[in-house]
RODODO-269905 format. One record per residue: x, y, z of N, C-alpha, C, O in turn. Coordinates in steps of 0.05 Angstrom, whole numbers, padded with zeros to 5 digits, always signed. Example, Ala and Ser with C-alpha at 12.3 -4.5 7.8 and 13.67 -1.06 7.14 Angstrom:
<drentors>
+00264-00114+00156+00246-00090+00156+00264-00066+00156+00285-00066+00169
+00257-00045+00142+00273-00021+00143+00258+00001+00157+00268+00023+00161
</drentors>
This chain:
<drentors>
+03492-02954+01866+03504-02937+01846+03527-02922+01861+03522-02910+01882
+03554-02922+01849+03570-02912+01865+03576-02876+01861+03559-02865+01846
+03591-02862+01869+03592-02834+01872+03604-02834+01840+03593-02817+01826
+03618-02844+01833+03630-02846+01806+03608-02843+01786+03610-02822+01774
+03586-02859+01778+03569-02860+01766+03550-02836+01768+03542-02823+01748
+03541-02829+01796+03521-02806+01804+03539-02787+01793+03526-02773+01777
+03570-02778+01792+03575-02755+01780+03567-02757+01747+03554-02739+01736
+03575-02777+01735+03582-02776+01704+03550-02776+01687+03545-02767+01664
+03532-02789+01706+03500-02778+01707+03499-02758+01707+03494-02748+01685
+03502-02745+01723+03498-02711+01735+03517-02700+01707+03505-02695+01687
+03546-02697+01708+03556-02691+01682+03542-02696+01653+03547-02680+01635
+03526-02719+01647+03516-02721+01613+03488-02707+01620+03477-02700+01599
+03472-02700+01645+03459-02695+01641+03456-02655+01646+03440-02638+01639
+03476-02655+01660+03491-02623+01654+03491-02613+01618+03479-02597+01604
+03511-02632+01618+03515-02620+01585+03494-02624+01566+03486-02606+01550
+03481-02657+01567+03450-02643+01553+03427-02618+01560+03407-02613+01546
+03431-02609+01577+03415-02593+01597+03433-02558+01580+03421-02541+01567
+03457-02558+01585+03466-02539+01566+03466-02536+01539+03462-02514+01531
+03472-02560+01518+03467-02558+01483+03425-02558+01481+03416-02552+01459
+03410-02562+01499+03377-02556+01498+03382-02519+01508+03379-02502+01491
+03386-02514+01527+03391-02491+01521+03397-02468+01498+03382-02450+01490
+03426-02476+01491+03435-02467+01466+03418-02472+01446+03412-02453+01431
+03410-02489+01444+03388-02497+01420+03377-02480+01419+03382-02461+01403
+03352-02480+01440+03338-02455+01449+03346-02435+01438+03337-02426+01416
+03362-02426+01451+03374-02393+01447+03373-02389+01420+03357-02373+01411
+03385-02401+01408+03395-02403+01370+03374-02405+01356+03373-02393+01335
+03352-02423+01365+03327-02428+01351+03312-02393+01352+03304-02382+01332
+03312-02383+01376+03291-02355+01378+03313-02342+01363+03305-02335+01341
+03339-02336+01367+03355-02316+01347+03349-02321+01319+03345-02302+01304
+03349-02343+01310+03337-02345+01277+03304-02340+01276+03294-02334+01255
+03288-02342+01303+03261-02331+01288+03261-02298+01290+03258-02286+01269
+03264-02285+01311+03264-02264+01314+03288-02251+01284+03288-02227+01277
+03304-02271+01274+03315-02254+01244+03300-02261+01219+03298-02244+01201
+03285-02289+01218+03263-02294+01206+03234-02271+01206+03216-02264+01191
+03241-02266+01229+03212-02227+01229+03224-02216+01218+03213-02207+01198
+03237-02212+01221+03259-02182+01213+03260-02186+01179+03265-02166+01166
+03257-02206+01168+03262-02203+01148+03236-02200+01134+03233-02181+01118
+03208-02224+01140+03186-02217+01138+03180-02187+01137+03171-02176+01117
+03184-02176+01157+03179-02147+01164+03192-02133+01135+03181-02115+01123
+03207-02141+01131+03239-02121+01109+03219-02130+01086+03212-02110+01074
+03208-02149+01078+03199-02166+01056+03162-02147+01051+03154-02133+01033
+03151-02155+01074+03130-02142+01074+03134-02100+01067+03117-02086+01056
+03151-02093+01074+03158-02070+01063+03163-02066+01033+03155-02047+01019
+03175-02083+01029+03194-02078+01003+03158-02090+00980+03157-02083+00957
+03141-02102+00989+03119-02107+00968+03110-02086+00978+03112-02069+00960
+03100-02076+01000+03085-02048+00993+03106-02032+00976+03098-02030+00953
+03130-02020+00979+03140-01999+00962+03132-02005+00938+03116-01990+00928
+03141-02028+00924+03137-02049+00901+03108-02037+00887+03109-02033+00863
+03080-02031+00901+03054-02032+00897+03062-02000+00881+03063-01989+00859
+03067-01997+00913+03066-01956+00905+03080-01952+00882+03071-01934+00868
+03103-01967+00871+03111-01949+00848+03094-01971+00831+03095-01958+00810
+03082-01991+00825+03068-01990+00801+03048-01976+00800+03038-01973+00777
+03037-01966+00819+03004-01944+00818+03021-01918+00801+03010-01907+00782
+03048-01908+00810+03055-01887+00803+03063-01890+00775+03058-01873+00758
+03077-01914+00769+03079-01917+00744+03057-01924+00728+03056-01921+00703
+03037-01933+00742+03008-01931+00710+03001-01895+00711+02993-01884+00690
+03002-01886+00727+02990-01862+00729+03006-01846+00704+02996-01837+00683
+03034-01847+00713+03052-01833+00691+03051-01847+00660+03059-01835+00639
+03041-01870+00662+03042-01882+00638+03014-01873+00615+03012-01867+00592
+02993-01877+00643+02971-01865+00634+02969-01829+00621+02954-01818+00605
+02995-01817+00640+02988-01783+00633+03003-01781+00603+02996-01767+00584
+03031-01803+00605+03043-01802+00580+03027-01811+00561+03037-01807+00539
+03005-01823+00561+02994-01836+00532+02971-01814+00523+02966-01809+00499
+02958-01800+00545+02943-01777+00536+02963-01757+00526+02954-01749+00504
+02983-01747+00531+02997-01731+00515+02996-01733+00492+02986-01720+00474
+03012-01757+00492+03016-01772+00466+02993-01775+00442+02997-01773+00418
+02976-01780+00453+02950-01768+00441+02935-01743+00425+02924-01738+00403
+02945-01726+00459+02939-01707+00447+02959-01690+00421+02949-01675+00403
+02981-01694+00423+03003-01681+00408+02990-01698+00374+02990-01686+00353
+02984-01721+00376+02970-01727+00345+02946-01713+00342+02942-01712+00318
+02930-01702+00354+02911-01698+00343+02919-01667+00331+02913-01660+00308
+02937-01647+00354+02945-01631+00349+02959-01629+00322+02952-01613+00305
+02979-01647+00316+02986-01643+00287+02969-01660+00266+02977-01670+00245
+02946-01661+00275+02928-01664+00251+02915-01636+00250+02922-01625+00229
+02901-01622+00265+02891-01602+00264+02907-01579+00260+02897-01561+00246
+02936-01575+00270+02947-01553+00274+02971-01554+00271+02985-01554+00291
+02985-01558+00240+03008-01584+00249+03039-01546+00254+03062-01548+00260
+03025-01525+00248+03045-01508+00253+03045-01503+00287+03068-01498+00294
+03030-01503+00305+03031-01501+00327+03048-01530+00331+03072-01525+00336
+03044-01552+00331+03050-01576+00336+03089-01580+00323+03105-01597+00330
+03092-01562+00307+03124-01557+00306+03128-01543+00329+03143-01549+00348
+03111-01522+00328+03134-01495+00344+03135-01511+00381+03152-01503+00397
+03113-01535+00388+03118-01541+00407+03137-01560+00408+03152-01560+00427
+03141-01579+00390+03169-01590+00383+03186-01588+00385+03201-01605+00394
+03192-01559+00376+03222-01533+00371+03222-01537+00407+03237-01550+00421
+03199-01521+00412+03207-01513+00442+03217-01536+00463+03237-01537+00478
+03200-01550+00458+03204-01579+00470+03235-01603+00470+03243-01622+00483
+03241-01591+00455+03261-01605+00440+03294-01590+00450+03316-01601+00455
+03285-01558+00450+03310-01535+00455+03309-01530+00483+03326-01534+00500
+03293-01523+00484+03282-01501+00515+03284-01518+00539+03294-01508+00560
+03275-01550+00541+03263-01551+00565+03285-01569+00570+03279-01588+00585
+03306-01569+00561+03327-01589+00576+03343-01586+00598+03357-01604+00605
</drentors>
């Protein structure tokens, strides 16, 4: 084998030796952004949880109101204006 050949060996096997590298490199930079997003993702369903608990809760306190304000103007339907009035003027 002459010196000619031992270099151009040594050269293809250089440059495959560098694009496996690179590979490398590029392969961990996309998993370590593949976490990052997992991580972002896994966040964003817990927030996601917390406001539906908060929203049944509020949905739940709005429907007992709501409730209660019918029974109120069945029983009391002049109190059940004047909280209306107020409700309606006052609390904006």
């Amino acid at each position: 084998m002459t010196t000619r050949q031992q270099w151009t060996i040594l050269l293809v096997c250089a440059t495959w030796l560098t694009f496996s590298i690179k590979s490398h490199l590029d392969n961990r930079d996309l998993h370590q952004q593949i976490e990052a997003q997992k991580q972002y993702i896994d966040q964003r369903e817990a927030l996601i949880d917390s406001l539906h608990a908060e929203l049944f809760i509020s949905s739940t306190i709005i429907g007992r109101t709501e409730l209660t304000l019918e029974y109120l103007n069945q029983t009391n339907p002049k109190a059940f204006i004047q909280f209306s009035q107020y409700y309606d003027h006052e609390t904006e």
